[in-house]
C-alpha positions as CSV (number, residue, x, y, z in Angstrom):
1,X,148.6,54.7,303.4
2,X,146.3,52.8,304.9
3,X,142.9,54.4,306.0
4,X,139.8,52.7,304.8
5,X,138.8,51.8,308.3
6,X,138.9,55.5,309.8
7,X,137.2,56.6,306.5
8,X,134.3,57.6,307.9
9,X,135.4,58.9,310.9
10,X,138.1,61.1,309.3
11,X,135.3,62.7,307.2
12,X,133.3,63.5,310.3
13,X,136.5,65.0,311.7
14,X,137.0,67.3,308.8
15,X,136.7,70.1,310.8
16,X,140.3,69.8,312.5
17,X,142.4,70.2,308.8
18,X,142.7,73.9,309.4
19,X,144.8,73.1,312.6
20,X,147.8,73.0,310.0
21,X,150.1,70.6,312.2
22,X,147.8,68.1,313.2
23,X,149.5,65.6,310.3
24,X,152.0,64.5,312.5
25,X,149.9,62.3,314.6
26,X,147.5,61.3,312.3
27,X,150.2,60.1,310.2
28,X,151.3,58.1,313.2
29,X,148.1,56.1,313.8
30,X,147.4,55.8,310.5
31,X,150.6,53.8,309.7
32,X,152.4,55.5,306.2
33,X,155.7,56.2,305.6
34,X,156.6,58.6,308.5
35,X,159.5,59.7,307.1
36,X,158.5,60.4,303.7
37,X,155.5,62.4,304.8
38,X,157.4,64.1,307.5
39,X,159.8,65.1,304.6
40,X,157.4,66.9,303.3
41,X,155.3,68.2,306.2
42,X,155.9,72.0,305.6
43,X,154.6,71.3,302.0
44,X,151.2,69.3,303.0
45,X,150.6,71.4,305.8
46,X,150.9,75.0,303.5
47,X,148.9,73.0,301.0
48,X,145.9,72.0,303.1
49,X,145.9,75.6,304.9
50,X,145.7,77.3,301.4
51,X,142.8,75.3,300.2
52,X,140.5,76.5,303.1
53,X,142.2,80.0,302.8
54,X,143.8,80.9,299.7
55,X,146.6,82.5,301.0
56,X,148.2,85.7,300.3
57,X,152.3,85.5,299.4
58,X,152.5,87.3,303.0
59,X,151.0,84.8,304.8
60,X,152.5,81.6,303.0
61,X,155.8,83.0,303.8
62,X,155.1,83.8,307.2
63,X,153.6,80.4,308.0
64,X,156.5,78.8,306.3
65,X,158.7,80.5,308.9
66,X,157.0,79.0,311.7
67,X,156.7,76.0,310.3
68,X,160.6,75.1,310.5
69,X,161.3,75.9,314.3
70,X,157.8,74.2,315.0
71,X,157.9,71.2,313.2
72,X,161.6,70.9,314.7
73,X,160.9,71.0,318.0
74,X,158.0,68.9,317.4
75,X,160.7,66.2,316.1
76,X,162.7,66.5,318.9
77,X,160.0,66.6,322.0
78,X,157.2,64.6,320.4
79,X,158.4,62.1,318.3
80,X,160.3,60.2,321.3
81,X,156.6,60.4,322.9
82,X,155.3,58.7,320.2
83,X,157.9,56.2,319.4
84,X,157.8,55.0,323.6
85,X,154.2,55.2,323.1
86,X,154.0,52.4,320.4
87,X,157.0,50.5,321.7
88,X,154.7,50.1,325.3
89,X,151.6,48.8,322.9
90,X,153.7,46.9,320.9
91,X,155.3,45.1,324.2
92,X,151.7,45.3,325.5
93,X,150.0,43.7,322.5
94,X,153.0,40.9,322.3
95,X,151.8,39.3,325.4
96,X,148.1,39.7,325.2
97,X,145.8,42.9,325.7
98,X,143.9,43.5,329.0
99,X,141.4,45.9,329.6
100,X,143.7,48.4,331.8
101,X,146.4,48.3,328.6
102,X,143.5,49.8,326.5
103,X,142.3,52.5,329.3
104,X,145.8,53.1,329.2
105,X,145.8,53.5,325.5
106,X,142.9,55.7,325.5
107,X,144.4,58.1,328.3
108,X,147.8,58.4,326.4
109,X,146.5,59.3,323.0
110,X,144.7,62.2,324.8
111,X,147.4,63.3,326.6
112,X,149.3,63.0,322.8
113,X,146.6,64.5,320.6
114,X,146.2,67.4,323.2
115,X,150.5,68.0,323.1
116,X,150.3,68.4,319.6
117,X,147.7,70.9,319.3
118,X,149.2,72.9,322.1
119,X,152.0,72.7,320.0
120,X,149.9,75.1,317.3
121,X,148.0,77.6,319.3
122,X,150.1,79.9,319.3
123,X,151.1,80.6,316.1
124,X,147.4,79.1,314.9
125,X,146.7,82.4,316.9
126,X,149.1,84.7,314.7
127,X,147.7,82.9,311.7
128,X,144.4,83.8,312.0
129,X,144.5,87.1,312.9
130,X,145.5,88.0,309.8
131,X,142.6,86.5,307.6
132,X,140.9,89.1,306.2
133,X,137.2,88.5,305.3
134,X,137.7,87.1,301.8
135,X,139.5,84.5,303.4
136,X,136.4,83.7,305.7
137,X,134.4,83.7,302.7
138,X,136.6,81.3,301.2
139,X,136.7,79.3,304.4
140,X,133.2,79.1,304.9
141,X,132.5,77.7,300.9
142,X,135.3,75.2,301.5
143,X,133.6,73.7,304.8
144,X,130.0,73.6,302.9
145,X,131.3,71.5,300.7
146,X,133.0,69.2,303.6
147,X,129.7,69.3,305.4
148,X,127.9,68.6,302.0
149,X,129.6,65.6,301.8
150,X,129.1,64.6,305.4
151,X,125.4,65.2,305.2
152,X,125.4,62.4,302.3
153,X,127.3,60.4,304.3
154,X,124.5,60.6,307.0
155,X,121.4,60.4,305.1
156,X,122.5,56.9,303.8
157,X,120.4,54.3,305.7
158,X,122.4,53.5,309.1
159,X,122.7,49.7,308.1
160,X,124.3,50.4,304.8
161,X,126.8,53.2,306.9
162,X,127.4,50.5,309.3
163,X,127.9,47.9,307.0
164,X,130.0,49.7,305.1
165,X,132.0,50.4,308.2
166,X,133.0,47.0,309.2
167,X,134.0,46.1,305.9
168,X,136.9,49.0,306.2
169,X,137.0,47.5,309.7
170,X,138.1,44.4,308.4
171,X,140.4,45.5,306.0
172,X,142.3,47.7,308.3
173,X,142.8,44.1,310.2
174,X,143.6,42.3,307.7
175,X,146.4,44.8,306.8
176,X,148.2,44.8,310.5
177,X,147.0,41.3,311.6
178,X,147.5,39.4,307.9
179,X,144.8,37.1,306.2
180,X,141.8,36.2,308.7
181,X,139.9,32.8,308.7
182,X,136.0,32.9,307.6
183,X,135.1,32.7,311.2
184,X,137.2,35.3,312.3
185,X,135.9,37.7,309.5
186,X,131.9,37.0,310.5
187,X,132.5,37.7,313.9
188,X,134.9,40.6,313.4
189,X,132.1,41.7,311.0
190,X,129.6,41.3,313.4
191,X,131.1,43.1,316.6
192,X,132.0,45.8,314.1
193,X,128.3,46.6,312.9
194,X,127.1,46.6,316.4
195,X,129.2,49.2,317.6
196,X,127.6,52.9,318.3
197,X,126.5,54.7,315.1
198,X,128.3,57.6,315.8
199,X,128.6,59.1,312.1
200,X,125.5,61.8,313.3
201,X,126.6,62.8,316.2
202,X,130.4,63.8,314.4
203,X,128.7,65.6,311.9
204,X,127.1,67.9,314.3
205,X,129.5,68.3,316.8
206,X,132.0,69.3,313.6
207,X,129.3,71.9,312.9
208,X,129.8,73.3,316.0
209,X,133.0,73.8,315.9
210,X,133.0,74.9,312.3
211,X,130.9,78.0,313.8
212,X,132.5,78.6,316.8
213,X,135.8,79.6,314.6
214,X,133.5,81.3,312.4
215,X,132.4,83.7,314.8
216,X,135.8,84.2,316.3
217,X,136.9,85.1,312.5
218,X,133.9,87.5,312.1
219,X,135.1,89.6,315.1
220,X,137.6,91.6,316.1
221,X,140.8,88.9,317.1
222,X,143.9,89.9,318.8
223,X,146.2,86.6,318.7
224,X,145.8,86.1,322.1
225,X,142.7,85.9,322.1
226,X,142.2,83.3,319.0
227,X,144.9,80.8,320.5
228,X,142.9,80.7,323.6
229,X,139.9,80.1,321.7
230,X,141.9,77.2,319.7
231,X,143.0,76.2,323.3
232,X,139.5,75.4,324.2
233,X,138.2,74.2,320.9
234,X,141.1,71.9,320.5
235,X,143.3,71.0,323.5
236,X,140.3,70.8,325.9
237,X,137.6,69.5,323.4
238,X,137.0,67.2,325.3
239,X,135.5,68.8,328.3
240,X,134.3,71.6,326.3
241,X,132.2,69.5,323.6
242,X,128.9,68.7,323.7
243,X,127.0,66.2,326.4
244,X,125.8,64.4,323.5
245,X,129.6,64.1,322.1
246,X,131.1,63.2,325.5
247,X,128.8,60.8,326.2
248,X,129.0,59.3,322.3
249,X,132.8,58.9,322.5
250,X,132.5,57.3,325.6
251,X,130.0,54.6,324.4
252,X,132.6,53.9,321.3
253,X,135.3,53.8,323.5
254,X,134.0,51.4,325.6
255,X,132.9,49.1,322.8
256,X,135.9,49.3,320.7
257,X,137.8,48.3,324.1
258,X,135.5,44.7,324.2
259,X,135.6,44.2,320.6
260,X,139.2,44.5,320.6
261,X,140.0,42.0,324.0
262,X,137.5,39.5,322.0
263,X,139.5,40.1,319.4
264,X,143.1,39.7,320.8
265,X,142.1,36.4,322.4
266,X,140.9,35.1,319.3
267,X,144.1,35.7,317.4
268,X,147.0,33.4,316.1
269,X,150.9,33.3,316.8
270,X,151.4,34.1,313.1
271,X,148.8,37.4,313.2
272,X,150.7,38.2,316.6
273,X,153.9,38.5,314.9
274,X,152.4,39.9,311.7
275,X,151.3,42.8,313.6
276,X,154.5,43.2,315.9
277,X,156.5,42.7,313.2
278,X,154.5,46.2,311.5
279,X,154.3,48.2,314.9
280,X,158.1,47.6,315.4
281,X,158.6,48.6,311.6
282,X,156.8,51.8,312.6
283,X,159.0,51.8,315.8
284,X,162.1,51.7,313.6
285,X,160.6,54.6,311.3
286,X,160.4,57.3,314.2
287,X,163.5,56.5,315.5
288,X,165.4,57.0,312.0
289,X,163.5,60.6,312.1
290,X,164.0,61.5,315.4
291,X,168.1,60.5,314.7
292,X,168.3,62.6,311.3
């Protein structure tokens, strides 16, 4: 799989994991094998919930039961979404990016992101309803030792973060655009340690989160009332986070979006194809799943 350059950003998201069907897009972006992780999606997603909840035999089996209709619909109604989602960037990207292809970019993964966690609500609802408070114990050990980690990943000096940030930058290039001359690389790496710093303001916006389910788990929960909860935290987050958040994603978005034009102009025919060539290969992979 290819992830180094969301590294750092995927350890200040940690807080989403226990939204146990979020794999499917993330798996998307980040470019694997669809179809062998999809394979085992059930598996990963049981796995992942059982480490932050050591699950009783109950509940594994009842999850697994949801899991099947879920993740079959999910094949069925998202997967077309996403493959006509990178077909368009892929068509887009093939005859040059422009600013409105990348607010368009922006506004679709939204609308995606938020479809699949609707997707899990519901039955996130049922879930969690019936975690008992060992479980929240376990729950709450297993995210201080995520937020342990993210604390060390903030109290590194912000140059040495940054740094360390465009150099998964430029290998995430590398790997959909091919090899990159010397010139491209300095400038790449130069855009790329000017962006925001926005490992800090992650961190405590996961924090947040983290105790807002918290609380809900400490009280008395009907389902109803928890999916609504994940509802807000989840497929609104992003009018219910944080000022400081909102305003943060918006200052990376923005940059990303002129890093990425100067980029695009900058390129070769050969890294053109090289990375139409991968985004049809991906293209290919979801229809395959979508057609099993």
């Amino acid at each position: 799989m290819t992830h180094r350059a969301t590294q750092d950003e995927t350890r200040g998201g940690r807080h989403r994991r226990w939204t146990w069907c979020a794999t499917g897009l993330l798996v998307l972006l980040a470019g694997c094998s669809i179809l062998s992780v999809y394979r085992y999606a059930d598996w990963l997603i049981l796995w992942q919930v059982d480490h932050y909840f050591d699950l009783s035999v109950d509940q594994r089996h009842d999850l697994a039961q949801r899991l099947t209709p879920l993740l079959a619909r999910h094949r069925h109604e998202a997967i077309p979404q996403y493959e006509s989602f990178l077909l368009q960037i892929r068509q887009r990207f093939e005859r040059g990016l422009t600013s409105q292809d990348l607010d368009w970019v922006y506004a679709t993964y939204d609308r995606l992101r938020a479809d699949l966690f609707d997707r899990v609500v519901a039955d996130g609802g049922v879930f969690l309803t019936s975690v008992d408070p060992r479980q929240v114990r376990t729950l709450e050990a297993a995210l201080q030792k995520d937020n342990a980690k993210a604390a060390r990943l903030v109290q590194a000096p912000a140059p040495e973060r940054l740094k360390k940030r465009a150099h998964a930058t430029l290998d995430w290039l590398e790997d959909w655009l091919g090899s990159l001359s010397k010139d491209q690389e300095a400038q790449i790496r130069e855009w790329s340690v000017a962006l925001p710093d926005t490992q800090p303001v992650w961190v405590a916006y996961q924090q947040q989160r983290q105790q807002e389910l918290l609380a809900l788990l400490h009280e008395p929960r009907t389902p109803e009332r928890v999916a609504r909860e994940l509802r807000t935290m989840l497929v609104y987050q992003d009018q219910t986070a944080p000022q400081a958040y909102q305003d943060t994603v918006r200052q990376m978005r923005a940059a990303v979006k002129t890093m990425a034009l100067a980029i695009d102009q900058r390129l070769t025919a050969d890294q053109r194809h090289h990375a139409v060539t991968k985004l049809q290969r991906l293209i290919d992979q979801l229809h395959d799943l979508r057609v099993e």
